[in-house]
N, C-alpha and C positions, 0 to 999 in steps of 0.2 A: 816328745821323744818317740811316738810312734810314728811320726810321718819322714823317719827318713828311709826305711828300706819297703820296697813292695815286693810282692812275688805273684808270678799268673802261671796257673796250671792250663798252659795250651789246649791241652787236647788228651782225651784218655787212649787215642787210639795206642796200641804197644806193639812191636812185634814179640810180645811174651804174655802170659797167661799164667802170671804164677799166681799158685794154691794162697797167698800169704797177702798179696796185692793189698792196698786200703782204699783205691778205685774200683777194685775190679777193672781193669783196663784187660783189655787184650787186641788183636788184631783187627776183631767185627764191631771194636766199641765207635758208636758215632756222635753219642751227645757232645756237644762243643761250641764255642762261643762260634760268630761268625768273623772272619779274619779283617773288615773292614773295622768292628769294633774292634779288634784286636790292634789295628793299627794306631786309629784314634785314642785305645788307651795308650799304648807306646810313647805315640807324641805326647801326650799328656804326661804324662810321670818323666818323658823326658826334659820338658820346659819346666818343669818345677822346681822351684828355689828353695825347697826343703827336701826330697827328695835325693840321698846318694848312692844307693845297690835298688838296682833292679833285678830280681831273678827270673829266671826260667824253668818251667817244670813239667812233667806232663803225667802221665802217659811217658812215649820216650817223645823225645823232641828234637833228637836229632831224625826221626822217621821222614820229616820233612823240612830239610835241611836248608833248602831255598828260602821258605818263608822265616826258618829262626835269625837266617843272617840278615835277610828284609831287616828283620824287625833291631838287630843289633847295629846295622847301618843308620839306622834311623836314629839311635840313640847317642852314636860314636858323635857328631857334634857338639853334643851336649857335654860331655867327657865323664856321662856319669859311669862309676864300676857295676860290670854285668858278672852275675854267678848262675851258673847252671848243673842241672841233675841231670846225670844217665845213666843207662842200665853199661854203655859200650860196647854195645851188638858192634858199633861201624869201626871199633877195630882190629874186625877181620879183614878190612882193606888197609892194607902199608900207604896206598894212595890217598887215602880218606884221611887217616890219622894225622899224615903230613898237611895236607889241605888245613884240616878244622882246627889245625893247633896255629897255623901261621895266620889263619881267621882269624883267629880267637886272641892273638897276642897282638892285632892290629888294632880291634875292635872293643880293645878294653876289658876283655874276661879274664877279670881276678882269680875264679875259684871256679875248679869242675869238679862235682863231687861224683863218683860212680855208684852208683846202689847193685852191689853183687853179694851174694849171699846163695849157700845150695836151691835155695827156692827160686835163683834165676840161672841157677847152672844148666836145665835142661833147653834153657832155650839159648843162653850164647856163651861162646865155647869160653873156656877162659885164659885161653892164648889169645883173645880178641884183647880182653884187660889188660893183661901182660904186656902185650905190646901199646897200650895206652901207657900205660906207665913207665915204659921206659923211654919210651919217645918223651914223653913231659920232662925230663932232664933236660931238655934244651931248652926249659922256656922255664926258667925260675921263676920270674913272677907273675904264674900262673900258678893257686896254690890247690893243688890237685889232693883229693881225699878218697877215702874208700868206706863208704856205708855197708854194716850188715848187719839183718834184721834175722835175730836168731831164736831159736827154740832152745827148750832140751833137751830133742833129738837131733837138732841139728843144730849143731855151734859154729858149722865152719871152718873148722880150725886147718880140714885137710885143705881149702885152698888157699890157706895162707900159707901154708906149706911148699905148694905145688906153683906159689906165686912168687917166690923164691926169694933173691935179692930184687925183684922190681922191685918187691915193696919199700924196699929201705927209702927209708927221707918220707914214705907217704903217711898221713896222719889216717889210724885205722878207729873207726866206731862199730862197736858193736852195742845192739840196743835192743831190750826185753820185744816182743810181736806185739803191738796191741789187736783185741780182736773185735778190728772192724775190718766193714770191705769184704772180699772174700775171705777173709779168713773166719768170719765169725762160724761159716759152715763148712769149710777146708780145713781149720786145724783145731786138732785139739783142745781141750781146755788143761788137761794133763799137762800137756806140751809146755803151756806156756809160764816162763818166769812173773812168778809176784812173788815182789820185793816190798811193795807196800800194805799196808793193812788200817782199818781206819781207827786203832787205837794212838800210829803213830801222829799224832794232833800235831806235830811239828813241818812233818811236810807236807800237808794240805795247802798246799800253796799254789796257785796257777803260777809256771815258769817265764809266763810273757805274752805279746802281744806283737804280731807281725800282719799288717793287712794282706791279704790274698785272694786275688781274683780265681775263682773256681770255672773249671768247665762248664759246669750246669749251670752258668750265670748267675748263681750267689757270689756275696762279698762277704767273705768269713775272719775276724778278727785275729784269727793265729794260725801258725804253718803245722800244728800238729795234724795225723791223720785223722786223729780222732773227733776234731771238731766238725768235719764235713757231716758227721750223723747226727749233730746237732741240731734245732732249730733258732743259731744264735746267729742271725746273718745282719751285716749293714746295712746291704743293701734296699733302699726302696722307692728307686725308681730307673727305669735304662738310662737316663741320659745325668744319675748322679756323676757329681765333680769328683775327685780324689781329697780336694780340701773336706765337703762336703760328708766323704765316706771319715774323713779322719773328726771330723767332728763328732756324727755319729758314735764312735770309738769313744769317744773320749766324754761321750755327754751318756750315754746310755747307762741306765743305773744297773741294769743285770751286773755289767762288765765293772761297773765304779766299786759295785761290793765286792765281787772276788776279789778284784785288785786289792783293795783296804782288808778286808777281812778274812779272804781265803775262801773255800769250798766247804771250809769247817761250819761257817756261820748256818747255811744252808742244809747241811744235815744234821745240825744241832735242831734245827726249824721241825726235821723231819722226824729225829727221835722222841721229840716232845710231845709230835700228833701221831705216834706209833705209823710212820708212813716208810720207814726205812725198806720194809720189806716191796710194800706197794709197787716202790719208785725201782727195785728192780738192783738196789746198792749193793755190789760184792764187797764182803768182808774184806777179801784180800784181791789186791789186784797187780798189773804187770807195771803199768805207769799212770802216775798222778791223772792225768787226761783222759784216763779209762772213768774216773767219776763225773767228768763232764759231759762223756755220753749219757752215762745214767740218768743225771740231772736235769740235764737238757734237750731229748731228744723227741719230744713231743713238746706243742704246744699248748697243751694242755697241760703239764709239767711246769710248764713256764709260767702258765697265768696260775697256778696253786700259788706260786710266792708271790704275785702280786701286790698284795696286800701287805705283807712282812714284808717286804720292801718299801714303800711308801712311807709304812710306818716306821721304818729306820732312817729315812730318808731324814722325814719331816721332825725327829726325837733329836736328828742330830745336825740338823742340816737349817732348819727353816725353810725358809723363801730367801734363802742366800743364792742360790746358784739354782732357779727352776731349770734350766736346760738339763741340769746333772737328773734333775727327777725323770726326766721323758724315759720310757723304757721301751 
């Protein structure tokens, strides 16, 4: 069930800098795959027979608009569905807008989602958005969204206001900061929403698992921001397969206990050797995925449970399935 959708974070370059980012991307950022691997994985997730949504992510990615269609060209054959994230800086051209929607409805893009929220408002105008979304009325089945990553000082509610009837028909999320990225020293801790807390034992739950190719050449097991600070990657080696990185996924015991038992199991581990504080665990926090940085963001972190792993491996498991034991 994990090998049907992929996602690749192109490139951190942005034409934006905002305070809140979980890249830190901005205009001078330059770490990034190089575009030949880029291709080669294209091809590859495009010839796969398990494989159906590829997405696109960056940084913005429409910054360099040439090589996103390259790579959506390359895929159109195949007829797999592409989804993609922007901030919508490029609909302050009427020219562009119309160009990248008749693109994008030739070349098989399902879903464009926008990421605006006051945190990208100083860099693109929002009559840029506005007319993205009113333009996407002509192309129904392109199912266009609007992401916003809000605070407590800043909810955004004035541009949905000021975004008027475009938005009608658009499906709007708004979703607590986690503070990674730039934000860990950009925004407050005041600032931000927690909703969860670790008495609630019910939703200790990891929400899923989506492979995703990172800029800095990691291969990280899920699309949340927060997992980039982790040290939970797939990857280990440049010329791994995607079968290969799904395997990975699916055999590595880190990943096989959260799945089965949740995040709970693991700070159960840690209340017991009075390690809760050590590891750095907030009581309360914004989203579920804020304890996976905790958890995991050293590997040193990582090899503490080693052993308590193994040992639940092996209590529950046997020599049934050794690949499931590899960590």
């Amino acid at each position: 069930m994990y090998n049907k959708t992929v996602a690749i974070n192109l490139d951190p370059k942005c034409n934006a800098s905002c305070d809140h980012c979980c890249f830190s991307s901005s205009p001078t950022s330059e770490v990034k795959m190089e575009k030949d691997y880029i291709r080669n994985l294209v091809n590859e997730f495009a010839r796969s027979k398990t494989i159906e949504v590829i997405s696109f992510t960056g940084g913005e990615i429409f910054l360099d608009y040439k090589f996103l269609k390259e790579l959506m060209e390359i895929i159109k054959p195949y007829k797999k569905q592409i989804t993609l994230i922007s901030n919508g800086f490029w609909g302050g051209s009427q020219n562009k807008v119309e160009e990248y929607f008749k693109d994008m409805n030739s070349l098989n893009v399902v879903a464009l989602t926008i990421s605006y929220d006051e945190y990208h408002a100083p860099f693109v105008k929002l009559s840029s958005v506005k007319r993205i979304f009113e333009h996407s009325r002509k192309y129904p089945d392109i199912d266009v969204s609007l992401n916003m990553a809000v605070t407590k000082d800043k909810m955004s509610n004035r541009i949905l206001e000021e975004l008027g009837d475009s938005i009608l028909g658009i499906k709007i999320t708004k979703f607590p900061l986690i503070p990674v990225g730039a934000a860990k020293n950009r925004i407050s801790q005041e600032n931000i929403h927690k909703f969860y807390n670790l008495d609630d034992e019910d939703s200790l739950q990891c929400p899923g698992y989506e492979i995703v190719y990172h800029h800095d050449g990691e291969i990280y097991p899920c699309c949340s921001p927060a997992i980039f600070e982790t040290k939970i990657t797939l990857r280990e080696e440049y010329s791994q397969t995607y079968e290969r990185t799904v395997e990975k996924l699916q055999s590595n015991l880190l990943l096989f206990i959260i799945r089965k038992e949740g995040f709970k199991w693991f700070l159960n581990i840690l209340k017991e050797n009075k390690k809760i504080e050590e590891f750095g665990i907030p009581y309360e926090f914004s989203s579920i995925c804020s304890l996976c940085v905790s958890l995991f963001n050293s590997e040193d972190k990582i090899n503490y449970f080693h052993n308590f792993m193994e040992d639940y491996y092996y209590a529950n498991y046997g020599n049934k399935d050794h690949e499931t034991a590899k960590i």
